[in-house]
Kinemage of the C-alpha trace (Angstrom):
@kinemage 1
@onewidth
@group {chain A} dominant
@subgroup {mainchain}
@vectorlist {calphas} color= white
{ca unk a 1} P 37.446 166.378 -40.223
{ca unk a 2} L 36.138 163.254 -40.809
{ca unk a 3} L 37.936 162.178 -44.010
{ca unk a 4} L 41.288 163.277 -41.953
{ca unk a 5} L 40.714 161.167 -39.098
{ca unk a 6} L 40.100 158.464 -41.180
{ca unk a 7} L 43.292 158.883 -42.889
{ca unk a 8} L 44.829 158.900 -39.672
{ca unk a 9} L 43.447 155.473 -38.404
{ca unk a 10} L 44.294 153.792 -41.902
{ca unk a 11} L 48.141 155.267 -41.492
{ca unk a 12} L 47.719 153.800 -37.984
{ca unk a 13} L 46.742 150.627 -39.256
{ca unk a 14} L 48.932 150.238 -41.786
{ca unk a 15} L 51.456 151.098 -39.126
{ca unk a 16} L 50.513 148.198 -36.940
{ca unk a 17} L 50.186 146.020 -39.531
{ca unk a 18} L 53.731 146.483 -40.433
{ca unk a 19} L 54.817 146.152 -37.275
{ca unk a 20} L 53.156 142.919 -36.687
{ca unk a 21} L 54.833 141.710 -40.122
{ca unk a 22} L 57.707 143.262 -38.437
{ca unk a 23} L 57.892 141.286 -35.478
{ca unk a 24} L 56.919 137.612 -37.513
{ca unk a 25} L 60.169 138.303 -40.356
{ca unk a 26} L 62.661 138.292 -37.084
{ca unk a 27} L 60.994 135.647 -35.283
{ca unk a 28} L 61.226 133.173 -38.575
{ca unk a 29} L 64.576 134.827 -39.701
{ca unk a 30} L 67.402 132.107 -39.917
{ca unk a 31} L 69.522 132.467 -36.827
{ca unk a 32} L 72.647 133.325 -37.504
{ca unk a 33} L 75.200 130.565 -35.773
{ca unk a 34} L 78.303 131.446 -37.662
{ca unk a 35} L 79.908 132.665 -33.959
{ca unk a 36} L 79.818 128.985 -33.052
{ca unk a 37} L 83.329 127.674 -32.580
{ca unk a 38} L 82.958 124.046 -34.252
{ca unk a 39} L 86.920 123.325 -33.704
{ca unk a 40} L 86.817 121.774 -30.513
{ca unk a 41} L 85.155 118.940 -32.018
{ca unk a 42} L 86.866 118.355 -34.916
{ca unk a 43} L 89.944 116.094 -33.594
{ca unk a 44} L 90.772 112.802 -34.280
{ca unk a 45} L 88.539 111.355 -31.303
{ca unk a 46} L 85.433 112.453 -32.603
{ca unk a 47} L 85.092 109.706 -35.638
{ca unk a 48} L 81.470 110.448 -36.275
{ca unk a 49} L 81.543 114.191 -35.994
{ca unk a 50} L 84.069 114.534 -39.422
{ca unk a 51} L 81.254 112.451 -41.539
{ca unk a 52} L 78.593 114.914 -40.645
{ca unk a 53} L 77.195 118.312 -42.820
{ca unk a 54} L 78.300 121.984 -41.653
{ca unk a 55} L 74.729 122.229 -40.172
{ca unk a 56} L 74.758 119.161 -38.467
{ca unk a 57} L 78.300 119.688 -36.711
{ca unk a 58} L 77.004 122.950 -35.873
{ca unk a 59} L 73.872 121.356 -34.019
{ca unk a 60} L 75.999 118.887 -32.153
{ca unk a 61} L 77.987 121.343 -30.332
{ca unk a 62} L 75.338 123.378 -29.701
{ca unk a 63} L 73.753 120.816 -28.041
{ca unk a 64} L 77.217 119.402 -26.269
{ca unk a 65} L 77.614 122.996 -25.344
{ca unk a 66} L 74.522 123.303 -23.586
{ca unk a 67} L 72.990 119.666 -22.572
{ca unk a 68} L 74.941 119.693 -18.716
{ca unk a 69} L 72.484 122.172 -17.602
{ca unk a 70} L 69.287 120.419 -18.684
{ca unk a 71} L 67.566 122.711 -21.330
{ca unk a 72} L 63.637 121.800 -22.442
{ca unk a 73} L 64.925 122.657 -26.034
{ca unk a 74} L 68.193 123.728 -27.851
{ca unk a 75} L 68.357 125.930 -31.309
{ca unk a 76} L 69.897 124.353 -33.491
{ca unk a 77} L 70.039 125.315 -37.958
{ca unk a 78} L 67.554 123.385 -39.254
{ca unk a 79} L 68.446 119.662 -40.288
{ca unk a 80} L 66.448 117.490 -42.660
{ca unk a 81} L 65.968 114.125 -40.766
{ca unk a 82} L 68.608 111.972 -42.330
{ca unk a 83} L 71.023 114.535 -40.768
{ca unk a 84} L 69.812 114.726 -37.646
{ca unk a 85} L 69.564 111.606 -37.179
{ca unk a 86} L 73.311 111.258 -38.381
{ca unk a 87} L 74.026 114.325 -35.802
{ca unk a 88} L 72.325 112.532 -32.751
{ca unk a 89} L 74.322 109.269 -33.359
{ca unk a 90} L 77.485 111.520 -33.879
{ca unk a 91} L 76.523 112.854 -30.232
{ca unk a 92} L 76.169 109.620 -28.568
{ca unk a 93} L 78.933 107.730 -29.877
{ca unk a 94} L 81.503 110.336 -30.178
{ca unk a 95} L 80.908 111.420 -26.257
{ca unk a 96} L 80.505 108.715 -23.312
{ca unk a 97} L 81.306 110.693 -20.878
{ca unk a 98} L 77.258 112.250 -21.647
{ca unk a 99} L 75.266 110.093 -19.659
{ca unk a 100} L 71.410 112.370 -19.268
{ca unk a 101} L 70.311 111.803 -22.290
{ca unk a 102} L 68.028 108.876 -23.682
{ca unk a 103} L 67.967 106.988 -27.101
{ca unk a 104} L 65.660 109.222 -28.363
{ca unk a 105} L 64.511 112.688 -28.825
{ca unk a 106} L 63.101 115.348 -31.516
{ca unk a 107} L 63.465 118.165 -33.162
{ca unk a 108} L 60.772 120.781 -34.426
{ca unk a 109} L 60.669 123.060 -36.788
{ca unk a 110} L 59.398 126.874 -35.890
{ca unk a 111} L 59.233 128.799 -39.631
{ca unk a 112} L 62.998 129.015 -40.384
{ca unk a 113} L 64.101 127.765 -37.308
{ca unk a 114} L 64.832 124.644 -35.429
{ca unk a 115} L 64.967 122.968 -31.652
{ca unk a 116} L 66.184 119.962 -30.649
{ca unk a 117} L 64.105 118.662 -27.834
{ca unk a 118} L 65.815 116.359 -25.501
{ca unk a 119} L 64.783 113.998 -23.568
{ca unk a 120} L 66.588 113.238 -20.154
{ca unk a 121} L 66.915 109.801 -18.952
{ca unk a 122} L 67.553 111.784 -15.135
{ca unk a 123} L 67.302 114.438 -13.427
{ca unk a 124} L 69.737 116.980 -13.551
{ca unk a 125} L 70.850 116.784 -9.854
{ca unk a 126} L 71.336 112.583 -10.700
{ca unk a 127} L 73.116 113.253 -13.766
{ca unk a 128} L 75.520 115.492 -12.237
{ca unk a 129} L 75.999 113.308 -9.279
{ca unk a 130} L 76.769 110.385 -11.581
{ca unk a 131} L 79.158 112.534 -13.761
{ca unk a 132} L 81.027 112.585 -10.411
{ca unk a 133} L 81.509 109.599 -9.938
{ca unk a 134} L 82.506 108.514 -13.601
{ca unk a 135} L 85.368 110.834 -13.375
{ca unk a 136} L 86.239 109.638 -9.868
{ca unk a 137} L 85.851 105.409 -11.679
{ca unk a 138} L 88.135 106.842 -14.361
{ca unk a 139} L 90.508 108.064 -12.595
{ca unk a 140} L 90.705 104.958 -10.397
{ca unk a 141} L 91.080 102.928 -13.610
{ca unk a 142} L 94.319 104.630 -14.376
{ca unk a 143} L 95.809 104.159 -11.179
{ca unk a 144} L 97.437 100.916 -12.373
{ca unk a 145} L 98.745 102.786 -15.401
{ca unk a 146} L 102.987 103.184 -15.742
{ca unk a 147} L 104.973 105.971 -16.723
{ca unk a 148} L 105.427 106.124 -20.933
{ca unk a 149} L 103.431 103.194 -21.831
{ca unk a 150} L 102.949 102.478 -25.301
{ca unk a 151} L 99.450 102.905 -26.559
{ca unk a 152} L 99.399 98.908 -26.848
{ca unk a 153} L 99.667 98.902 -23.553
{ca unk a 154} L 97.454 101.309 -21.901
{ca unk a 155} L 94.829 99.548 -24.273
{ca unk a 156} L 95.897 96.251 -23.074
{ca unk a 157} L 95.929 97.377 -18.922
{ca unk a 158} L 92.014 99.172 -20.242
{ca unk a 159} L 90.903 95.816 -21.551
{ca unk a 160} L 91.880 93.529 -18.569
{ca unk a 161} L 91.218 96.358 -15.794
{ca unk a 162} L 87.316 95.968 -17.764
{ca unk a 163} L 87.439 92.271 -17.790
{ca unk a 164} L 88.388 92.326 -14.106
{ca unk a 165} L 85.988 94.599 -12.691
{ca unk a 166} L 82.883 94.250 -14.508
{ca unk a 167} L 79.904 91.761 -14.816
{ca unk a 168} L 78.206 90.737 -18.282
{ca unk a 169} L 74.907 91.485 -17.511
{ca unk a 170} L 71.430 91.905 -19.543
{ca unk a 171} L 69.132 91.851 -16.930
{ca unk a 172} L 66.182 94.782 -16.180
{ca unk a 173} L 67.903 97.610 -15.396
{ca unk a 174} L 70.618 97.019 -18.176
{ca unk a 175} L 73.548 98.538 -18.285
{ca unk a 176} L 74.447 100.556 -21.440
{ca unk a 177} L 76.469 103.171 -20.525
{ca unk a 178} L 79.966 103.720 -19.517
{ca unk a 179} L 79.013 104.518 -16.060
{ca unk a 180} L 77.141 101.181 -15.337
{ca unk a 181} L 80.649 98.995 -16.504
{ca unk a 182} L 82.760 101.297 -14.254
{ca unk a 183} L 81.050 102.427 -12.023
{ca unk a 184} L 77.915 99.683 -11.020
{ca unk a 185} L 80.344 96.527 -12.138
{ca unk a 186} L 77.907 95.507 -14.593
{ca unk a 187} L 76.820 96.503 -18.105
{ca unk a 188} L 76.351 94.600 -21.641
{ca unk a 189} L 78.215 95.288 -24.566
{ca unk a 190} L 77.315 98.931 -25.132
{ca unk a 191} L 78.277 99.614 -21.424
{ca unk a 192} L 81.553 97.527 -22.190
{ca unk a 193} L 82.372 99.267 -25.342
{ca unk a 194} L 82.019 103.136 -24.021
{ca unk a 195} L 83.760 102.621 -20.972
{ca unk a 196} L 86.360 101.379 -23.442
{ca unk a 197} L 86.309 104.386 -25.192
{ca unk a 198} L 86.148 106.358 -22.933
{ca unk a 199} L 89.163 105.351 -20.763
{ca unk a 200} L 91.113 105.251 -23.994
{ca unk a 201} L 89.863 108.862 -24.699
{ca unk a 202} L 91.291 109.859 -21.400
{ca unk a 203} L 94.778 108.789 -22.078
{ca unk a 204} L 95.162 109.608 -25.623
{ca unk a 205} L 94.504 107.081 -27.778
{ca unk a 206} L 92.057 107.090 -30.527
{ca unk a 207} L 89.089 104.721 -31.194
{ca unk a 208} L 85.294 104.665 -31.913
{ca unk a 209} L 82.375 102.500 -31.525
{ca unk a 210} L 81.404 100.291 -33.731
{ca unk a 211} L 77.984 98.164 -34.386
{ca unk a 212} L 76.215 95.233 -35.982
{ca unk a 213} L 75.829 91.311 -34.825
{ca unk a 214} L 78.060 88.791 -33.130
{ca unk a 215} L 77.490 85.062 -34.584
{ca unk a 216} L 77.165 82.467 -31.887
{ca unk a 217} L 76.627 78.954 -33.438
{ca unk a 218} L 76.659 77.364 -30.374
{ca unk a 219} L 73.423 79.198 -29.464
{ca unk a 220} L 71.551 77.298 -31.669
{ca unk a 221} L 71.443 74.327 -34.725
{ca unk a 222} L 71.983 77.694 -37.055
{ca unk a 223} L 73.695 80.628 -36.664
{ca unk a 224} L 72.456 82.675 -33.913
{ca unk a 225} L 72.892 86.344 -34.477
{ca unk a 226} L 72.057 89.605 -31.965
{ca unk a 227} L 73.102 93.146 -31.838
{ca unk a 228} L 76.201 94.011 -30.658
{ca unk a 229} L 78.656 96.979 -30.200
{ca unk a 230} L 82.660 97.047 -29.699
{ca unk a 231} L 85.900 99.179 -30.929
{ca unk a 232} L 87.653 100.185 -33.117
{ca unk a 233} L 91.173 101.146 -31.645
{ca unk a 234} L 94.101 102.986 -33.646
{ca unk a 235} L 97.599 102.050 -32.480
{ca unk a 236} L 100.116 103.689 -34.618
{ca unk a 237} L 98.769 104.710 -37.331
{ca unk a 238} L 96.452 101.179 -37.736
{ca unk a 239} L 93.250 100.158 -36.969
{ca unk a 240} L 92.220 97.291 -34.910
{ca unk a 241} L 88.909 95.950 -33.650
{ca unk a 242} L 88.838 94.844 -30.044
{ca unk a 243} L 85.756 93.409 -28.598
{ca unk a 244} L 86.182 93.099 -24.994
{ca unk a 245} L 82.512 91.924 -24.050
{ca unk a 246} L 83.214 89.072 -25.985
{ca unk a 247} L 87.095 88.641 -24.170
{ca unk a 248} L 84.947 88.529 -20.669
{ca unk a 249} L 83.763 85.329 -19.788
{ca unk a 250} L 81.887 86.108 -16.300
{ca unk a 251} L 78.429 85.347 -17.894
{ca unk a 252} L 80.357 81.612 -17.933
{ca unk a 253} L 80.390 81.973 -13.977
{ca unk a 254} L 84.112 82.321 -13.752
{ca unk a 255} L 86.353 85.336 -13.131
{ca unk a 256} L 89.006 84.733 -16.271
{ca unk a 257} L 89.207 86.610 -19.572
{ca unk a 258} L 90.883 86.230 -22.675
{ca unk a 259} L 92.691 88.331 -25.523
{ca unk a 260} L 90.742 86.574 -28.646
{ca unk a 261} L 89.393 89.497 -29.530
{ca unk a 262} L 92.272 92.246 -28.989
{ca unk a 263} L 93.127 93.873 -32.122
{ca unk a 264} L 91.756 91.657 -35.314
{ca unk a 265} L 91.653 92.259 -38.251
{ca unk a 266} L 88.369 92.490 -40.332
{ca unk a 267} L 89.218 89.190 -41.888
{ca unk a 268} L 89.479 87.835 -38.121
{ca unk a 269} L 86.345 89.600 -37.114
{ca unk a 270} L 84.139 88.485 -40.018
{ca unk a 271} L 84.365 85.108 -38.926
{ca unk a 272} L 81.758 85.439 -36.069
{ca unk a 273} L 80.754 89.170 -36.812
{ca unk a 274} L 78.654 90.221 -39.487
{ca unk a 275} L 76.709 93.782 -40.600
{ca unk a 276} L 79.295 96.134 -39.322
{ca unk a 277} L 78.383 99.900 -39.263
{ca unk a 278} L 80.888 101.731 -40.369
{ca unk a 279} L 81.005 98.658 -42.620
{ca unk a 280} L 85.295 100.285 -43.914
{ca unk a 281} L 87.238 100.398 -41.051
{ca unk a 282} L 90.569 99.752 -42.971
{ca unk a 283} L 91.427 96.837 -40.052
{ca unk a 284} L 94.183 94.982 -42.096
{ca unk a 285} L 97.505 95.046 -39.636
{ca unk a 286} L 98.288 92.418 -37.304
{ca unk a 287} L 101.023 94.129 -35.845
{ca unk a 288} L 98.981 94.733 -32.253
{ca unk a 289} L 97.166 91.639 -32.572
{ca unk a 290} L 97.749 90.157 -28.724
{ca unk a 291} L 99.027 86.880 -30.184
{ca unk a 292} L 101.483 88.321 -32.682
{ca unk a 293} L 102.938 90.971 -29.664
{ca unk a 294} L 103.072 88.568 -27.020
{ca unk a 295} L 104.505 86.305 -29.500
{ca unk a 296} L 102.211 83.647 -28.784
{ca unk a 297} L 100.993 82.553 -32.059
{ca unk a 298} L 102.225 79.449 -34.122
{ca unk a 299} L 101.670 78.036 -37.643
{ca unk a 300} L 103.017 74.570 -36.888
{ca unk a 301} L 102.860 72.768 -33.528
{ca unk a 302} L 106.733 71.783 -33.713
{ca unk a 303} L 110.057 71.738 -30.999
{ca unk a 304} L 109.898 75.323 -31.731
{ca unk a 305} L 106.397 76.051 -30.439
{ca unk a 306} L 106.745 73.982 -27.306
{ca unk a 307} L 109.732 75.936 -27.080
{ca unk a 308} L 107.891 78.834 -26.546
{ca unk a 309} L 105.088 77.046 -24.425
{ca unk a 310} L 107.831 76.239 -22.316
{ca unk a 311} L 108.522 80.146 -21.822
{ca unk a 312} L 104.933 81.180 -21.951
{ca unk a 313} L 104.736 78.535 -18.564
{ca unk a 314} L 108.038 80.111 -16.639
{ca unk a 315} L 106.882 83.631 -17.493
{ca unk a 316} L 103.558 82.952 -16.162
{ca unk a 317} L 104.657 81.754 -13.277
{ca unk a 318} L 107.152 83.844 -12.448
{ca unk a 319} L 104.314 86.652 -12.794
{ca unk a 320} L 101.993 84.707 -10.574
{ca unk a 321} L 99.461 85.117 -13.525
{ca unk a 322} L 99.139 81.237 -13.029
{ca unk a 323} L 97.933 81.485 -16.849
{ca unk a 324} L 98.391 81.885 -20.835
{ca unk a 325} L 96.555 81.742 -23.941
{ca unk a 326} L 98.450 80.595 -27.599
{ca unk a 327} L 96.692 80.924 -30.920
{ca unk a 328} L 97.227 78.443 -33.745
{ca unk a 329} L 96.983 80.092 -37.156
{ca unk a 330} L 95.597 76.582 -39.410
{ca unk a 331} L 93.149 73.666 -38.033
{ca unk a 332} L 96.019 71.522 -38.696
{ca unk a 333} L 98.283 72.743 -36.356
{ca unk a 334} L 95.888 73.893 -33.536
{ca unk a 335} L 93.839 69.599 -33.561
{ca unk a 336} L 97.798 68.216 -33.733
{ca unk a 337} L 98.546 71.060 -30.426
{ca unk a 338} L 95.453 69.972 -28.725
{ca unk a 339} L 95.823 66.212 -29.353
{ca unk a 340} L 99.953 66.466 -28.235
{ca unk a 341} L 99.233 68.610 -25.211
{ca unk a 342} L 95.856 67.763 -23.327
{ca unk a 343} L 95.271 64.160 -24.643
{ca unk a 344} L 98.738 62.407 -24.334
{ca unk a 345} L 99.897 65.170 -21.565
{ca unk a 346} L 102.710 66.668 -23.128
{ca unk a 347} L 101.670 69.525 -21.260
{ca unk a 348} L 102.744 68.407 -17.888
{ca unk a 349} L 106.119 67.312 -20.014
{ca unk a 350} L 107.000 70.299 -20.940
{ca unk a 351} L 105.730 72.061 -17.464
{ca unk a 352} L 108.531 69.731 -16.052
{ca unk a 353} L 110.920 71.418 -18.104
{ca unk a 354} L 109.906 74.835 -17.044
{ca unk a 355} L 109.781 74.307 -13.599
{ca unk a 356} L 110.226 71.222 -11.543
{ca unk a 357} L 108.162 72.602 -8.532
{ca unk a 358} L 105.750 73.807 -10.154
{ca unk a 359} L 104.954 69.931 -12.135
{ca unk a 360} L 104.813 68.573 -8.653
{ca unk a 361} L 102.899 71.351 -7.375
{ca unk a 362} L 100.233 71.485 -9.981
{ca unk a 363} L 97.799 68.207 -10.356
{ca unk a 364} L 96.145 69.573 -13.131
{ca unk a 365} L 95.154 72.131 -16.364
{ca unk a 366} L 91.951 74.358 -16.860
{ca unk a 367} L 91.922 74.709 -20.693
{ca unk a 368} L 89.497 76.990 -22.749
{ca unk a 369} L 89.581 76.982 -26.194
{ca unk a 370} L 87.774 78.133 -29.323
{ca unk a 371} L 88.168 75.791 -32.412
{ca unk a 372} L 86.901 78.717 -34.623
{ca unk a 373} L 90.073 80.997 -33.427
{ca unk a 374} L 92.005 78.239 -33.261
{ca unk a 375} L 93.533 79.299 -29.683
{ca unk a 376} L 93.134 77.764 -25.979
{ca unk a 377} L 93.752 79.008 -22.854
{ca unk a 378} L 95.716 77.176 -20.272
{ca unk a 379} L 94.797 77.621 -15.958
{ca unk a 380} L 96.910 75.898 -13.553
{ca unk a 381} L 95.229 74.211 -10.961
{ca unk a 382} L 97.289 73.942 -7.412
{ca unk a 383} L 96.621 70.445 -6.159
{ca unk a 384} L 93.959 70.099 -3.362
{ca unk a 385} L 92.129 73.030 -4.724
């Protein structure tokens, strides 16, 4: 009797012995995510997504999928760091329209399993109250939009609607996200760049963010580099870089912009850009450059080219934009423009030409200009003001 219940309470431990081995082979057993529809994801607007593993673009739409409602973690295959880290820049910069998560986060490791642990720069109730209003700013933005516009110009009405309604600024709080440029009025680059995106996403047209330093030798004896973020925009087939913090020139207390920096090419860029990530962004066409479309952009200051200034002044006028910008392609040209034009007045000359009224109304030119683009910007001044 006693040899049998002993039997009995071995079987029965060997029972729950299996059972606990049981119950620790599911809990480490690889989830099985092969349900997970990836396509949604892979289109042309999501330039980061396409560079990352199968694993990793499974993980980002997991997390997409579920990050709205505020999870404490999110299963996800396991990743080794380099592509999760890949995966949680893919997130960010493929999607500004997610505005609850921070810069950072983790992910741990459970056995054969992994969870992505975010961490929320708001609450859920803020997040969703701000998602509101970004889609309300958005569609605001495209209010001014016409019926078939080219993809030039819905970028170009994106870029100047930015320019005119938000603030350069890098003050505590700062603005990095596409809700603080279109919805506070103020932001630095990062903010500038995703509401960018973003309002290009909206309508259409393809582009992605971009990183690494702007050059500002005016900053300093030597080249003064810092971090900075901007676009890359396809129109047509081509790729373009646009920086439209750097077009914005509110930190110089006034309200004007410029086009400088609408649709270079990487030789353009290079010249006051360096350590770009994606370093191959295949930015070689100058087709959409602004000063090639708007067919402001000379080789030779020459009858021809004040020719066209002459235009450039009527059109302006006529458009009550009471502006224009040119771009010389060579030193030579753009010092023999400058000296012609601002320092023996052949400005005001050829302003005659365009329109009398406006020479007698108009005392005097606002310039800007940029030796290292070679282009200036002319403001008319009404007389009195």
């Amino acid at each position: 009797m006693k040899k049998k219940l002993l039997i009995s309470l071995l079987c029965f431990c060997i029972l729950l012995q299996v059972g606990f081995y049981s119950v620790r082979y599911l809990q480490n057993k690889p989830t099985d995510f092969s349900s997970v529809d990836i396509s949604l994801h892979e289109t042309s607007m999501n330039y980061y997504f396409r560079g990352l593993s199968d694993n990793a673009k499974l993980a980002y739409t997991l997390i997409y999928d579920a990050i709205r409602e505020h999870p404490e973690e999110i299963e996800i295959p396991p990743l080794t760091m380099e592509e999760y880290n890949a995966m949680f820049l893919a997130l960010s910069y493929d999607h500004p329209d997610i505005l609850c998560l921070s810069n950072e986060s983790k992910m741990r490791k459970k056995g054969n399993r992994a969870y992505f642990l975010p961490q929320y720069a708001h609450t859920k109730d803020v997040c969703e109250t701000r998602r509101g209003l970004l889609e309300k700013a958005v569609e605001e933005a495209c209010q001014g939009l016409q019926t078939n516009m080219t993809a030039y110009e819905i970028e170009l009405y994106f870029h100047d609607y930015i320019c005119d309604n938000t603030v350069y600024d890098n003050v505590e709080p700062i603005g990095y996200t596409a809700y603080d440029a279109l919805v506070e009025g103020e932001a630095v680059c990062e903010g500038y760049s995703r509401a960018m995106q973003l309002l290009l996403m909206h309508k259409g047209v393809e582009s992605y963010l971009v990183t690494g330093k702007s050059v500002d030798a005016q900053k300093s004896g030597e080249d003064f580099s810092e971090g900075h973020m901007w676009n890359v925009v396809n129109i047509e087939g081509n790729n373009y870089y646009l920086d439209v913090t750097w077009d914005d020139l509110d930190e110089k207390d006034t309200d004007e912009f410029q086009h400088n920096y609408f649709n270079l090419t990487e030789t353009e860029l290079l010249k006051d850009h360096k350590d770009l990530e994606p370093a191959q962004n295949n930015c070689v066409s100058t087709e959409y450059n602004y000063f090639v479309k708007e067919k402001c952009v000379f080789d030779a200051y020459n009858q021809a080219t004040k020719q066209r200034l002459t235009e450039l002044m009527r059109e302006s006028l006529r458009n009550k934009s009471y502006g224009f910008e040119v771009k010389f392609q060579n030193n030579s040209a753009y010092q023999k423009a400058m000296h012609a034009l601002l320092d023996n007045g052949e400005f005001f000359d050829l302003l005659k030409k365009a329109d009398a009224a406006a020479y007698r109304k108009y005392k005097d030119i606002t310039y800007i200009n940029i030796d290292e683009l070679g282009t200036i910007q002319f403001l008319f001044e009404k007389k009195g003001e």
